[in-house]
C-alpha positions as CSV (number, residue, x, y, z in Angstrom):
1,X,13.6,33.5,2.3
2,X,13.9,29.9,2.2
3,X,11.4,28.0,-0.2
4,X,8.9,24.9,0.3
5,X,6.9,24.1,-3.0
6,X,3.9,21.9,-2.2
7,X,2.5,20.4,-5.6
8,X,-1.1,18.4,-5.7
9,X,-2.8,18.2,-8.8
10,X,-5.7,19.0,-6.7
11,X,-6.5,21.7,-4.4
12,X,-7.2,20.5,-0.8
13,X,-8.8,22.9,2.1
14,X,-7.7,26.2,3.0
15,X,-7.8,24.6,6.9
16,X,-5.2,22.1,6.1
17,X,-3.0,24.6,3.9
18,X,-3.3,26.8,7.1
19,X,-1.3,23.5,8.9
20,X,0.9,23.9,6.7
21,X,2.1,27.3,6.6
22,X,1.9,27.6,10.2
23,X,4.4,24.7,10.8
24,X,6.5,26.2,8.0
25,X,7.0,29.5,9.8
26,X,9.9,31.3,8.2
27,X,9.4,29.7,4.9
28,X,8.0,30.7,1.7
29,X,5.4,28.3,1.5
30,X,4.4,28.0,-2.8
31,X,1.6,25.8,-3.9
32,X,1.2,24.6,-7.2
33,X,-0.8,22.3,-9.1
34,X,0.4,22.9,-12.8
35,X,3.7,20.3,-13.1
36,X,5.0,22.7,-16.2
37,X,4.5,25.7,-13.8
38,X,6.2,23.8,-10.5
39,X,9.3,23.2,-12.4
40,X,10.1,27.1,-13.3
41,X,9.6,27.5,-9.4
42,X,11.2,24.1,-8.4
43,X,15.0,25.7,-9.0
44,X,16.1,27.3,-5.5
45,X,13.3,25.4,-3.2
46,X,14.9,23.9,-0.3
47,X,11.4,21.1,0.5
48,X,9.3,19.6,-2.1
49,X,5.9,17.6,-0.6
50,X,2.6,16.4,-2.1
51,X,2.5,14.4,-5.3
52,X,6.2,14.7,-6.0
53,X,7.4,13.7,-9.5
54,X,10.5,12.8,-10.3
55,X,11.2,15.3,-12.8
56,X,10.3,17.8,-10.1
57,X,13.1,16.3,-8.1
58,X,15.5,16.6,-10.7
59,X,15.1,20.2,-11.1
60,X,16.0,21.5,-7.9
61,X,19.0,22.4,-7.7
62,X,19.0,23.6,-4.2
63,X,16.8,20.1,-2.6
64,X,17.6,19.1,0.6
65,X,13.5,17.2,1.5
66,X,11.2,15.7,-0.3
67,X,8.2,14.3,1.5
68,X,5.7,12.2,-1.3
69,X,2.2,12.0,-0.5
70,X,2.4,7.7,-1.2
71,X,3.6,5.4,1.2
72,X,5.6,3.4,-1.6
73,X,8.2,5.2,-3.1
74,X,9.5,2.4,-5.9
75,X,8.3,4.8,-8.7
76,X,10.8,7.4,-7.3
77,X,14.6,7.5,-8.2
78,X,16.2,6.4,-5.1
79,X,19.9,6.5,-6.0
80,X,19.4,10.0,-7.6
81,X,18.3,11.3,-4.1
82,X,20.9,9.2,-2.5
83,X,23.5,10.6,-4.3
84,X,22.8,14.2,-4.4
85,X,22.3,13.4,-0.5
86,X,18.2,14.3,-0.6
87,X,16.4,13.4,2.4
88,X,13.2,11.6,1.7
89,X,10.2,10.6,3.8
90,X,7.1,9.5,2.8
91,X,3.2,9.0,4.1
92,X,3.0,5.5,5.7
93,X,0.5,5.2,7.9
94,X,-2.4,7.2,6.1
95,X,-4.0,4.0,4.5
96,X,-4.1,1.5,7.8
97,X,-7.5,2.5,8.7
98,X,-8.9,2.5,5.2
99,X,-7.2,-0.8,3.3
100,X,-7.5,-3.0,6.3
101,X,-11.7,-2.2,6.3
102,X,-10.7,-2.8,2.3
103,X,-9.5,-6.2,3.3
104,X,-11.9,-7.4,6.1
105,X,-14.3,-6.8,3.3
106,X,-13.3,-8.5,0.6
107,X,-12.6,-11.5,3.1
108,X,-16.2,-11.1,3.6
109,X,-17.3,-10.8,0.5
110,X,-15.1,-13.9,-0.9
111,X,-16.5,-16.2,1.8
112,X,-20.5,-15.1,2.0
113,X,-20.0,-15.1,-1.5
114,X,-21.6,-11.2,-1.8
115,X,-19.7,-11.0,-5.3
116,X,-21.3,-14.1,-6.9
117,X,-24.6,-12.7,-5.5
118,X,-24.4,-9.1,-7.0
119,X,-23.5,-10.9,-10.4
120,X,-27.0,-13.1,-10.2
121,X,-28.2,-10.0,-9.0
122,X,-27.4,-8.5,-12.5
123,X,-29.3,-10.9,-14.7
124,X,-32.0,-11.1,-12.4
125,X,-31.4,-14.9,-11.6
126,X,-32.4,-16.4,-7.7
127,X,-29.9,-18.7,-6.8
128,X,-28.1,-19.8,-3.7
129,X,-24.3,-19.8,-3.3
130,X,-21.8,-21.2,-0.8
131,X,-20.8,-19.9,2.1
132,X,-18.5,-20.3,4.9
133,X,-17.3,-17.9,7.9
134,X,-13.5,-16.2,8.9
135,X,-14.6,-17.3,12.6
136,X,-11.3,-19.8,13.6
137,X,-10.1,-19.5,10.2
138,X,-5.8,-18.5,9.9
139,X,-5.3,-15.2,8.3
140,X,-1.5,-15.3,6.8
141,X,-0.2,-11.5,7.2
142,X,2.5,-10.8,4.8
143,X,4.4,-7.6,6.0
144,X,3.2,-6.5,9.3
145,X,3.8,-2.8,9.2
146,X,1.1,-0.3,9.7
147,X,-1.6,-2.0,7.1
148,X,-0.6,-5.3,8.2
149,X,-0.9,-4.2,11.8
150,X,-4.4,-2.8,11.8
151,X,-5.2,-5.8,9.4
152,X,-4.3,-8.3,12.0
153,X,-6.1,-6.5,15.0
154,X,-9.4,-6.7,12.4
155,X,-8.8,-10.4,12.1
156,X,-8.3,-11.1,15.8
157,X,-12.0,-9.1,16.3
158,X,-13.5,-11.7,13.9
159,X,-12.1,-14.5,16.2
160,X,-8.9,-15.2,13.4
161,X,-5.7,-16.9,14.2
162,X,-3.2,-14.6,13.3
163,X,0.1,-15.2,11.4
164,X,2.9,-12.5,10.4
165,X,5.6,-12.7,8.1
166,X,8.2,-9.6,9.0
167,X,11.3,-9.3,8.1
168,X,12.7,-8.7,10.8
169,X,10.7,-11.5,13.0
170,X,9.9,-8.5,15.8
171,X,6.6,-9.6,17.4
172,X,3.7,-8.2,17.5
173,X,0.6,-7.9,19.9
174,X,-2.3,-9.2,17.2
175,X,-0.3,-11.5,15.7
176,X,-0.3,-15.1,17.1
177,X,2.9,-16.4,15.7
178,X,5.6,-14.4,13.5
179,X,7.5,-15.7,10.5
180,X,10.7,-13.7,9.8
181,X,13.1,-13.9,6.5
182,X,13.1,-17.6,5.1
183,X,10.0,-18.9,6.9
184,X,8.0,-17.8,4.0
185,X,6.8,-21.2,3.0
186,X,6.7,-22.6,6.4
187,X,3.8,-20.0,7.2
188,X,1.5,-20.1,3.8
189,X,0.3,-23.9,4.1
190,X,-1.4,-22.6,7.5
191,X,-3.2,-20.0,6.0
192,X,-7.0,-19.4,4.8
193,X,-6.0,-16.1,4.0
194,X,-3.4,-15.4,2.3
195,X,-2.9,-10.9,2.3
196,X,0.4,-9.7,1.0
197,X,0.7,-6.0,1.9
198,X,4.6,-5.6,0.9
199,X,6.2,-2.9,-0.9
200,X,8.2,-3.6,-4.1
201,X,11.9,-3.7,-3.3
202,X,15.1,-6.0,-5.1
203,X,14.0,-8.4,-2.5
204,X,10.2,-8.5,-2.9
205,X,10.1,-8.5,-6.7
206,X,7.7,-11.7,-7.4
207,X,9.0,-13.0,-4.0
208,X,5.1,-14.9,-4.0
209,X,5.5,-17.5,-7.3
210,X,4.4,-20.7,-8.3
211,X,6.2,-22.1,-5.6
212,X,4.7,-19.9,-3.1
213,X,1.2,-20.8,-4.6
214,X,1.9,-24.3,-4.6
215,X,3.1,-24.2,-0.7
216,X,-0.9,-23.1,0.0
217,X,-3.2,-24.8,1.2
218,X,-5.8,-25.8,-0.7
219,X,-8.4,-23.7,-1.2
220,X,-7.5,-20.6,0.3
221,X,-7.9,-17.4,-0.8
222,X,-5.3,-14.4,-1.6
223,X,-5.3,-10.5,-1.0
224,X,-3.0,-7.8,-3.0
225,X,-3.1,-5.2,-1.7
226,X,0.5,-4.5,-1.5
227,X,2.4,-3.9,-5.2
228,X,1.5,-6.1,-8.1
229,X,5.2,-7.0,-8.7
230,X,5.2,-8.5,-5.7
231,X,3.5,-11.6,-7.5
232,X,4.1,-13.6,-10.6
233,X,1.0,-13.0,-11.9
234,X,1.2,-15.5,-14.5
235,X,1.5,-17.9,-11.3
236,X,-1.3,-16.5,-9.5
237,X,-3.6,-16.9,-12.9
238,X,-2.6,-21.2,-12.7
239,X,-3.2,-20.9,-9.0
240,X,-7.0,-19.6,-9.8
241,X,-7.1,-22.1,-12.7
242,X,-6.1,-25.1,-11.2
243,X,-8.3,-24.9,-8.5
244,X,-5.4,-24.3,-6.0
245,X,-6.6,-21.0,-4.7
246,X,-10.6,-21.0,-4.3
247,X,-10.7,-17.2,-4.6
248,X,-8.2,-13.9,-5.0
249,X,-9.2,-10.2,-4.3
250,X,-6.4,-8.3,-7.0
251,X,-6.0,-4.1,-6.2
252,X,-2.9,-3.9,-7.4
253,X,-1.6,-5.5,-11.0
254,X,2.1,-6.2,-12.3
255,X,0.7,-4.0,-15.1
256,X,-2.2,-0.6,-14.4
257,X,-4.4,-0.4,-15.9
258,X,-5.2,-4.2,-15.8
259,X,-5.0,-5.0,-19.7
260,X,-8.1,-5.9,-20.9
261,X,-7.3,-9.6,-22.3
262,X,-5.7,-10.7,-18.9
263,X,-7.5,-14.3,-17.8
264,X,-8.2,-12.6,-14.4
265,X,-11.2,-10.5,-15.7
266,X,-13.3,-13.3,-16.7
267,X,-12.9,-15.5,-13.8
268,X,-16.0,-15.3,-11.0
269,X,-13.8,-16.2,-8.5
270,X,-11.9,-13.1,-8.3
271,X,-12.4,-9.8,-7.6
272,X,-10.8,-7.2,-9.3
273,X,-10.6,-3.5,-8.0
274,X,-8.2,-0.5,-9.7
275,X,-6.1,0.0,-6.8
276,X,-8.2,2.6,-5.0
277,X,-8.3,0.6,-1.7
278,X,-6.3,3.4,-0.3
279,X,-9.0,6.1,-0.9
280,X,-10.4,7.9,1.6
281,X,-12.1,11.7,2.2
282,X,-9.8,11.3,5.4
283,X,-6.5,11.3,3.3
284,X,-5.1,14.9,2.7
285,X,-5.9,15.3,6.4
286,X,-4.0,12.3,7.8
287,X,-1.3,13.0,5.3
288,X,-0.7,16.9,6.5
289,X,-0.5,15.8,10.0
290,X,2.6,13.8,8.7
291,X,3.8,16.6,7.0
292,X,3.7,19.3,9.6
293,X,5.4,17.0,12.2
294,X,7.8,16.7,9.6
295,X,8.6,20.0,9.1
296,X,8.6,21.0,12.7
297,X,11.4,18.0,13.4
298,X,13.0,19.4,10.2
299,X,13.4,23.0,11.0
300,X,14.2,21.5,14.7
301,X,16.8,19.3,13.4
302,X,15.3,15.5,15.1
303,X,15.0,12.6,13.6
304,X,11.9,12.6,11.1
305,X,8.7,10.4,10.9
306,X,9.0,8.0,7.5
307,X,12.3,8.5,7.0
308,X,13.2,6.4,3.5
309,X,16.3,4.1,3.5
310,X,17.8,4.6,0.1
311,X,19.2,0.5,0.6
312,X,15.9,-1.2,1.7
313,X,14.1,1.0,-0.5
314,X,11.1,1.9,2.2
């Protein structure tokens, strides 16, 4: 019988593994959350899914799928699979819902100035701080895919001007104007906001730089929520200094954990959160409903939601 290995270092509901099997009718369906375990059984599987590792990958000498449980796969060998001719899809679209209420937060919280509060809070010291509103501010959207998206409907609600930067240009309905490849710096002196949701790719690697920071306006504020090698960090840190940037919400860092003598940690003007705006109790379930349609169009032989291209690398 042909074999699907489903790995997660945790164990998720008997309901959702149910989903599972049922979509996988016809297939031994072998869950496992011990990595030194799941690579004796990895040899003659034909799907891997859940928290795929690459050593996992590696050992299968019969892989034709692997479907990761991230939406960015730059941690995974992509020229491995591409060689040996591996498909590979992944779970964009789980985190829309839960970074973009991540974002409109800390845009919130940068602007009523909630974090400078909490911190008086903490040594018991009454004090106002400065405020200001999103209401007809311009939110910059860097990478309008499904987070950028939902982000850009949230900041339409709040009475935002929108602005997209896309590769591709392609419009979209909550954005106001779109930026495509090379507009870059003609969009970021517009912005308030400044949220880069990218993935890391050859072409995004520190693709936002001094020059980039420089190119804002003054005072604005940045949002990472994308990868953290997406910035020069060292750039971002003389943005913050200088003044340039009035404020920077960080959940994802060229280097995790953040190391504990970066400038970033000391400075009140930035928040700094260990990548989790992508949690949510809703996650295994909007993850499996990837999955299963996955494996139906699989077994089916269509075309198949997420599919990775090796060359863009997402």
């Amino acid at each position: 019988m042909k074999k699907i290995l489903f790995f997660k270092k945790r164990n998720i509901s008997e309901g959702l593994m149910k989903k599972i099997k049922e979509a996988a009718a016809g297939y031994d369906v072998i869950v496992e959350n011990n990595l030194k375990s799941a690579l004796k059984l990895v040899k003659d599987v034909e799907i891997i899914a859940g928290e795929v590792e690459n050593d996992l990958i590696k050992a299968g000498n019969a892989l034709k799928w692997v479907h990761v449980w991230s939406a960015g796969v730059d941690n995974y060998d992509l020229a491995y699979m591409k060689d040996k001719g591996i498909i590979l899809t992944n779970s964009s679209g789980v985190h829309s819902i839960q970074i973009s209420e991540y974002i409109l937060g800390v845009m919130l919280e940068l602007t009523k100035g909630l974090h400078l509060l909490r911190d008086q809070q903490a040594r018991k010291l009454w004090g106002k701080v400065s405020t200001d509103e999103l209401y007809k501010k311009t939110l910059g959207v860097l990478g309008v895919g499904d987070i950028g998206r939902r982000t850009a409907e949230l900041g339409k609600a709040m009475g935002m001007r929108v602005l997209g930067y896309r590769k591709s240009g392609r419009p979209d309905e909550y954005v106001d104007v779109m930026y495509s490849e090379g507009q870059l710096d003609d969009m970021l002196p517009l912005c308030d906001f400044v949220v880069n949701t990218l993935p890391l790719t050859d072409s995004t690697y520190h693709l936002i730089g001094a020059a980039q920071f420089n190119a804002m306006k003054d005072g604005a504020y940045f949002i990472n929520i994308g990868r953290g090698k997406v910035v020069d960090e060292n750039a971002l840190i003389n943005a913050l200094r200088s003044n340039k940037l009035k404020g920077a919400a960080l959940d994802v860092f060229e280097e995790e954990p953040l190391p504990q003598e970066s400038p970033l940690w000391d400075m009140e003007n930035v928040i700094i959160t260990p990548h989790i705006s992508g949690l949510s109790p809703s996650y295994d379930e909007r993850a499996i409903s990837i999955l299963v349609e996955n494996i139906e169009r699989y077994i089916q032989g269509r075309p198949m939601l997420n599919q990775v291209d090796f060359d863009r690398g997402y």
